[in-house]
Every structure is written in C-alpha cells, then in structure tokens.
C-alpha positions in Angstrom: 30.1 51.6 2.9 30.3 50.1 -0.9 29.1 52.9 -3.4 26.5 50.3 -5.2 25.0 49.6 -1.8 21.6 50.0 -1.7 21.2 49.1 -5.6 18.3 46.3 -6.4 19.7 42.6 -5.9 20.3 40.4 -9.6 20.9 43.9 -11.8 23.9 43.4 -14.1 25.7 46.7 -13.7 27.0 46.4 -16.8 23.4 47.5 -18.9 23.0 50.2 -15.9 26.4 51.6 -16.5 26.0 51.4 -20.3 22.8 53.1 -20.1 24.2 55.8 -18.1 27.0 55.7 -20.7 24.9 56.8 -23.3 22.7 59.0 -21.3 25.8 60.8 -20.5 26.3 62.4 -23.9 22.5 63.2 -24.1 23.1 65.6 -21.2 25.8 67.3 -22.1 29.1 65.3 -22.4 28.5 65.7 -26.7 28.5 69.4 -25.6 31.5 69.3 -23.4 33.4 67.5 -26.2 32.5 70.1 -29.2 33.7 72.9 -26.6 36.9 71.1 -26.1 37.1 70.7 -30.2 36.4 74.5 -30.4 39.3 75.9 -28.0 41.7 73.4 -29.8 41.1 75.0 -33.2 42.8 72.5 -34.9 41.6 71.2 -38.0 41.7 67.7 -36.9 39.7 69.2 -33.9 37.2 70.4 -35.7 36.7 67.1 -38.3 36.4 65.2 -34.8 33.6 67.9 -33.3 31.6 67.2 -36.2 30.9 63.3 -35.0 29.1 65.0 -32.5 26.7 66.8 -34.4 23.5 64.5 -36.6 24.2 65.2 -40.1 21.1 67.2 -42.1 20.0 64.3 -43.4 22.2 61.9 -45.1 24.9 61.1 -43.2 26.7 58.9 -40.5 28.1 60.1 -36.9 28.7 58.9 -34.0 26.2 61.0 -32.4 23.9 58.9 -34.5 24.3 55.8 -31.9 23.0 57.6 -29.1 19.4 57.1 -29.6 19.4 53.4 -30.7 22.1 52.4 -28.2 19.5 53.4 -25.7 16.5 51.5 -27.5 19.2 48.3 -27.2 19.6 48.8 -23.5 15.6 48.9 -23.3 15.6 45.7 -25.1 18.4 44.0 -23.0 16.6 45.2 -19.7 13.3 44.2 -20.7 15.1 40.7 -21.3 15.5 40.6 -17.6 12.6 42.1 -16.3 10.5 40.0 -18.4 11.7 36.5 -17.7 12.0 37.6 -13.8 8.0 38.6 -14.0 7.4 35.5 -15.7 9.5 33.1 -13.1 7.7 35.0 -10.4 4.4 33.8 -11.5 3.1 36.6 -13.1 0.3 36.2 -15.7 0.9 37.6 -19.6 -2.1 39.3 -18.9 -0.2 41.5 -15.7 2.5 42.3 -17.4 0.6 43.2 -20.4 -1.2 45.9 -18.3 2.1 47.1 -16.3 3.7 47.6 -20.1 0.7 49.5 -20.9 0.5 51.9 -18.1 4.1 52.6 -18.8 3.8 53.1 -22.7 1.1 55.8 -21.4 3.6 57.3 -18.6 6.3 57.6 -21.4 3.9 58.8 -24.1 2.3 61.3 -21.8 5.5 62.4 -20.5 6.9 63.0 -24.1 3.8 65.3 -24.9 4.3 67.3 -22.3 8.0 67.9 -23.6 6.6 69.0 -26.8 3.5 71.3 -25.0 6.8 73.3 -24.1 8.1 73.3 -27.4 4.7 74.7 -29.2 6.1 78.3 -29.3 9.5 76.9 -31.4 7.8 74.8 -33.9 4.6 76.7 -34.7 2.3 73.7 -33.2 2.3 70.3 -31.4 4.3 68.2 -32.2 2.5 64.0 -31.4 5.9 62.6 -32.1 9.5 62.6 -30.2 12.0 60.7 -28.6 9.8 59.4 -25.5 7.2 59.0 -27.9 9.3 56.4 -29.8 10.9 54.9 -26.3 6.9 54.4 -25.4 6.1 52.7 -29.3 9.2 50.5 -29.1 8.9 49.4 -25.4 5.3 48.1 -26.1 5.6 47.0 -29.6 8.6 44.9 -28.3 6.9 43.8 -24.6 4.2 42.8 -26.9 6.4 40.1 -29.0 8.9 39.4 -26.1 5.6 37.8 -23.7 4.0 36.2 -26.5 7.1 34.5 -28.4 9.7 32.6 -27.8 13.6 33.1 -29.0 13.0 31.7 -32.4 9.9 34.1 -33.0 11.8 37.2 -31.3 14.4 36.7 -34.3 11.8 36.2 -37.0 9.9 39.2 -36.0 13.2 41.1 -35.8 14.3 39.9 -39.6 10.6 40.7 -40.8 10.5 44.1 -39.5 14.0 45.2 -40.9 13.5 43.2 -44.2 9.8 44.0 -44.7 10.7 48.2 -44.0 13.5 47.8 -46.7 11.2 46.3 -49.4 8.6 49.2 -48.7 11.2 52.1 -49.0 12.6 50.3 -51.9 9.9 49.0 -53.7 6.3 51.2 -52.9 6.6 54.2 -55.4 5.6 57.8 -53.7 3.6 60.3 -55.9 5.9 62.5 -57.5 8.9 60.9 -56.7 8.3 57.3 -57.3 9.9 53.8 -55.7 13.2 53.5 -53.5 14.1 57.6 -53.4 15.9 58.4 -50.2 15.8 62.1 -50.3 13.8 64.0 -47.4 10.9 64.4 -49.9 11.1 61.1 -52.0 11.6 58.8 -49.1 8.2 56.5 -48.5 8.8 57.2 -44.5 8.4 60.8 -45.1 5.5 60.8 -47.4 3.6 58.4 -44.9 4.3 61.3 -41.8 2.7 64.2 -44.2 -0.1 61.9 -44.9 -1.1 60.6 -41.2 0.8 62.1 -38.5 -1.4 65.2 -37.3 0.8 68.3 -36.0 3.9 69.9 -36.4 6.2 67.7 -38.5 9.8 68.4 -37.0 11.5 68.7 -40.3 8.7 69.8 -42.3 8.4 67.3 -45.0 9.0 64.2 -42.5 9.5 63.8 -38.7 12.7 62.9 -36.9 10.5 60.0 -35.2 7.5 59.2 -37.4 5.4 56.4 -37.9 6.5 53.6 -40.5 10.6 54.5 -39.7 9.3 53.1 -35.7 9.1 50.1 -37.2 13.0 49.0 -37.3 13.5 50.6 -34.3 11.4 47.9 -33.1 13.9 46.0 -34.7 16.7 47.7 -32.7 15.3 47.4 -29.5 14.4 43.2 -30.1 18.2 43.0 -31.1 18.7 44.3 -27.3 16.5 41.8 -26.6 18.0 39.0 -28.4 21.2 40.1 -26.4 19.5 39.7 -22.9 19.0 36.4 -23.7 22.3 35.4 -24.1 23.2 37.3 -21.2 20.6 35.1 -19.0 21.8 32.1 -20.4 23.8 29.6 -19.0 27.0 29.9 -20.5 30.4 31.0 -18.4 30.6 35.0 -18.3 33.2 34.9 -20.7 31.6 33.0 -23.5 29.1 35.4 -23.2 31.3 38.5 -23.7 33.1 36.7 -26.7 29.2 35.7 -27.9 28.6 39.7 -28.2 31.6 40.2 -29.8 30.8 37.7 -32.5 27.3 39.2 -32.8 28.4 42.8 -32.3 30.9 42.1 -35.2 28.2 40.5 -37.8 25.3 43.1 -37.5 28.3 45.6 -37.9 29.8 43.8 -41.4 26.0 42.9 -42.7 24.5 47.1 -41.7 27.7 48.2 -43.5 27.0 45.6 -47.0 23.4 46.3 -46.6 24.3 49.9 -46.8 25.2 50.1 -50.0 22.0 49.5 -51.7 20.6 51.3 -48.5 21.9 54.0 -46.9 23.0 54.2 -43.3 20.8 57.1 -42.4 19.3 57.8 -39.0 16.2 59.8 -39.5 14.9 57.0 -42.1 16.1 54.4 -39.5 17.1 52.6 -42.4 17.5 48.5 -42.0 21.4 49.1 -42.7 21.0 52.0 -39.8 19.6 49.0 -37.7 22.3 46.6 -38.0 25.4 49.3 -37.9 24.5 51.0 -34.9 23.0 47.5 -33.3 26.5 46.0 -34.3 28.0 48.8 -31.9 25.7 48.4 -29.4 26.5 44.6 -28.8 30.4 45.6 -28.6 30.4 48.2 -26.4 28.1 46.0 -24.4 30.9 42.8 -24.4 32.8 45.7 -23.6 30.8 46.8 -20.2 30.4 43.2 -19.4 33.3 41.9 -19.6 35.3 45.0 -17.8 32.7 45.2 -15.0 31.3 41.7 -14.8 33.8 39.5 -15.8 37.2 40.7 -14.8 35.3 43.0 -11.6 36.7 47.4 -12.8 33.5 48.6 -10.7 34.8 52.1 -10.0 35.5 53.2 -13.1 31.7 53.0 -14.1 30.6 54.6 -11.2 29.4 58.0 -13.0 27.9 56.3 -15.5 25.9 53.8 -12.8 24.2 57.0 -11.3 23.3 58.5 -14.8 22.0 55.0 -16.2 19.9 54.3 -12.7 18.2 57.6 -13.2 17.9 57.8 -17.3 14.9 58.4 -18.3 14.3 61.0 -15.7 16.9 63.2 -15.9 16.4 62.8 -20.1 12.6 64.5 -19.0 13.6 66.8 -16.3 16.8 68.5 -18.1 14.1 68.9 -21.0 11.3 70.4 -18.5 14.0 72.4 -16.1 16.7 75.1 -17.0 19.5 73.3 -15.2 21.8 76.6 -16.0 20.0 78.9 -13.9 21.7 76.6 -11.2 25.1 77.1 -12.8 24.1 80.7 -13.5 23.7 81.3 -9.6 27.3 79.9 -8.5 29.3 81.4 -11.3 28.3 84.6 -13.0 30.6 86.8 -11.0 33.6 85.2 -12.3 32.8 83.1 -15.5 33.7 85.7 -17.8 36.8 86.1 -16.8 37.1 82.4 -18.2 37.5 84.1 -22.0 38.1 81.9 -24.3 37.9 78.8 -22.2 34.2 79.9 -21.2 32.1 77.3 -23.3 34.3 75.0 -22.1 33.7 75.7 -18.5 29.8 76.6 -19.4 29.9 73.2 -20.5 31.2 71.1 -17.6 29.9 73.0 -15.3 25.8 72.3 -16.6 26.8 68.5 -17.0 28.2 68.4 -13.5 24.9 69.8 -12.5 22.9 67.8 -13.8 25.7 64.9 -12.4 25.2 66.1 -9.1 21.1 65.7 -9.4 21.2 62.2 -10.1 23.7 61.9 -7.6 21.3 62.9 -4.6 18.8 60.8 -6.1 21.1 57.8 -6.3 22.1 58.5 -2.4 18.9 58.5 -1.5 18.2 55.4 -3.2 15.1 57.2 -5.3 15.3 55.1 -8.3 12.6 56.7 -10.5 11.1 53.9 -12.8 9.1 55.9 -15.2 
C-alpha cells in the first residue's frame, strides 16, 4: 500500500510537504539543531545556532521565515481551495460564511493558548500567532472572492507601500516620524493605544494590529503563487516562474531594506518581500523535486506534519508532550551526559512525529 493513499484527490503535495516543512522547526527541529550546535562547541557552531534564535528586535535570522513561510502556504492553499469552491458552484456568499466560521475557530483557538499563558505574562494576552493566521486568512479570503488577479496584486502593493509610508511618514508623540526603535516605531505606539491586554513585549506586541497589515501582504503573495501554480503552463515553467518571482521579491526586500529595515516584529514591507522571496524558492524547490521530477519519499515526514499543521501547532501548545518522553526514558536519560539536550531534543520532536503519524494513518485530517 502507497504511503499517500488515502490523501484527498487534486492536492499538490508539494504545499503539503512545504507546510509540514516549516511546521517542522516550530515543533522542535529549531530545538534539535541549537542542541546539535551546543555539543559541537565550535565557534562556527555557535554563530550557526544563533539563526535559530529571533533577534531582540532588530535583526535578521532564518528563524525569522518560519512564521511568514507559513502565512504563504495559507495564501497558496487558499488559491486552491478557493477557485475549487468557486468551479463547484458555490456562492461568494458560502464561502464568505465558511471563512468566517474558521477565522472564529482559529481566533478562539488562539485565545485559549494565551488563557494558559495568563500566569507568565501578568494578563491576557488578545493577540498571537493563531490570532494573526485567523486576521490574515479572512482579510485575504475577503480580497481573493471578490477580485480578480489584477486586483489581488494591487491590493498586495497598497498594503506593503501604504504600511511603509505610515511608519515612515506619521510622526509618534515623543519620538516623531519614521523611528524604528521598539518605542519610536508607529506599529508599536498604535498597540499601546488600542490593543487591550497584555502587550507581549511591553511597549508593542509580537503580532499587533497595524504590523497585520503586510502580513496580509505575505499571505496574498502566497496567493499570487497559487495562481500560477493552477495555471496552464507545463510544470516546469511553473517552477522556473517561482524562481524568477522568488528571486525578484528577494533583490527588491533586500534594496527596500535599506531605507527600511528587514525586521520581523514590525513586519516591515522589506520583511515582506525577503522572506516572501524565500518562500517562492523553496516552493519551486518542493515543486519541482516532488511534482515535476516525482522524489515522493523523501517528503514523507514533512507530508504528515504539513497534513496536520495547525493542530499539532495548538496541541503541543495546550499538551506537555515531554511527560510522554518523560515516561519512556527517565531511567536511563541521564546517563546520556553531555549528549542529553540532544537526545531530550529528538526524542520530544519524534513524539510529537509519531502523533501526527497516527493521525495521518488514520486518515483524521483535522481542518481547523
């Protein structure tokens, strides 16, 4: 029996395997890596371990794709699930109120995250990670049904060009216009004026309200890309088409960011276009090892993480996954020494592995 049987007719197992990709170092393979960096010692080691931590604020690493890598594969999925609802016969209307229930699922699911978190950050906390999956998904469902290409790229260049001439331009009191500092910035100052709660870094939030904006912007770009993927052009056009898009957004984020900093936690316009640039290459990537020249089994790990994302994001995040690991190895895990944090490490992801595993066997494909 084929390992993918069993999986949905018409995916592309490329944007599942990417997903999972990306989901991977969310659950633990950044950890596994900074262990590995730690028992090497080396100073190279250590420079290297560093691209897996987010900088304090200003800043570039490549931890820093993770989250709008995933926002892309939202926008590239929702490409497809979109145009198959509409081919079907589905009204706007439906699919309007199927994207709303889910923005609520999401949005709920994120709050109960943060109920958990009260104790750590002295309150609630109204903002987070499934917060923003929940604003981007509707904010882009709600452009993607009612325009058409041309529009989706218009709205995609107003929203990163419009956020860049309000960070740069709108003074804030006591700092004035076009101060990226984690007091001066415009983003910040608008979170400590309407976001109610726990801020997450005090003076502005990790996902606040005007920095959604271009990530909008990211997750259209994924959009964008799903088009071109649906389109009619041989499979390997399409790869080289990413390449050459992948390759733009990367040289115009890095120009742009010279007048505006690359910075994920403003979500800058150059942030946009840098990590969107590397979204659409390791995409061509995917696509054209899985779905052009056929290397299936390779992506197998990351097929079961990506058909199972967003769950095992929430669960890990509601569930101690180490009192599992705890249970099978704490009569002899000590006597790891030095190499303990490594095996700590692989052994929690290879839990968590092994839970999305059974779900993917059992063919529970958990669409939040």
């Amino acid at each position: 029996m084929s390992r993918y049987e069993g999986i949905p007719a018409g995916r592309v197992m490329s944007v599942d395997a990417l997903r999972g990709f990306d989901m991977f170092w969310i659950i633990g393979g950044s950890a596994v890596a900074e262990a590995i960096c730690a028992f090497s010692g080396s100073p190279f080691a250590q420079g290297f371990a560093r691209q897996f931590r987010h900088p304090e604020f200003l800043g570039f690493t490549a931890l820093d794709v993770v989250f709008p890598l995933f926002l892309y594969v939202v926008g590239v999925s929702l490409s497809f699930s979109l145009s198959r609802r509409l081919s079907s016969g589905d009204s706007r209307r439906d699919i309007m109120v199927h994207v709303i229930k889910r923005t609520f699922v999401l949005y709920f699911l994120g709050m109960v995250m943060e109920a958990g978190r009260i104790d750590a950050l002295g309150g609630l906390r109204y903002t987070g990670v499934l917060h923003r999956i929940a604003a981007c998904y509707f904010l882009t469902s709600l452009i993607a049904v009612n325009t058409r290409i041309r529009g989706q790229a218009i709205w995609t260049a107003v929203l990163v060009v419009g956020y860049w001439l309000a960070m740069t331009l709108i003074p804030v009191p006591g700092h004035g216009a076009g101060v990226f500092t984690p007091e001066g910035n415009l983003s910040g100052y608008v979170d400590r004026l309407f976001l109610p709660g726990v801020l997450y870094r005090g003076v502005y939030d990790n996902e606040g309200i005007l920095s959604t904006f271009p990530a909008v912007a990211t997750t259209m770009l994924g959009v964008l890309s799903g088009h071109w993927l649906r389109s009619a052009a041989l499979p390997a056009r399409k790869a080289a088409g990413l390449c050459a898009g992948g390759a733009s957004c990367l040289v115009l984020g890095l120009v742009w960011g010279t007048v505006f900093p690359v910075n994920k936690l403003m979500w800058t316009s150059s942030f946009v276009f840098v990590t969107g640039g590397i979204s659409m290459l390791l995409l061509a990537l995917f696509y054209w090892l899985i779905d052009v020249r056929g290397y299936r089994s390779w992506a197998f790990p990351f097929v079961v993480i990506g058909m199972n994302a967003i769950a095992i994001y929430f669960i890990q995040n509601v569930f101690d996954f180490g009192r599992i690991v705890l249970v099978f190895t704490h009569e002899f895990i000590d006597g790891f020494g030095m190499l303990r944090p490594l095996f700590w490490a692989v052994s929690l992801l290879a839990v968590k592995w092994l839970f999305v595993y059974i779900l993917y066997r059992r063919r529970m494909f958990i669409k939040i």
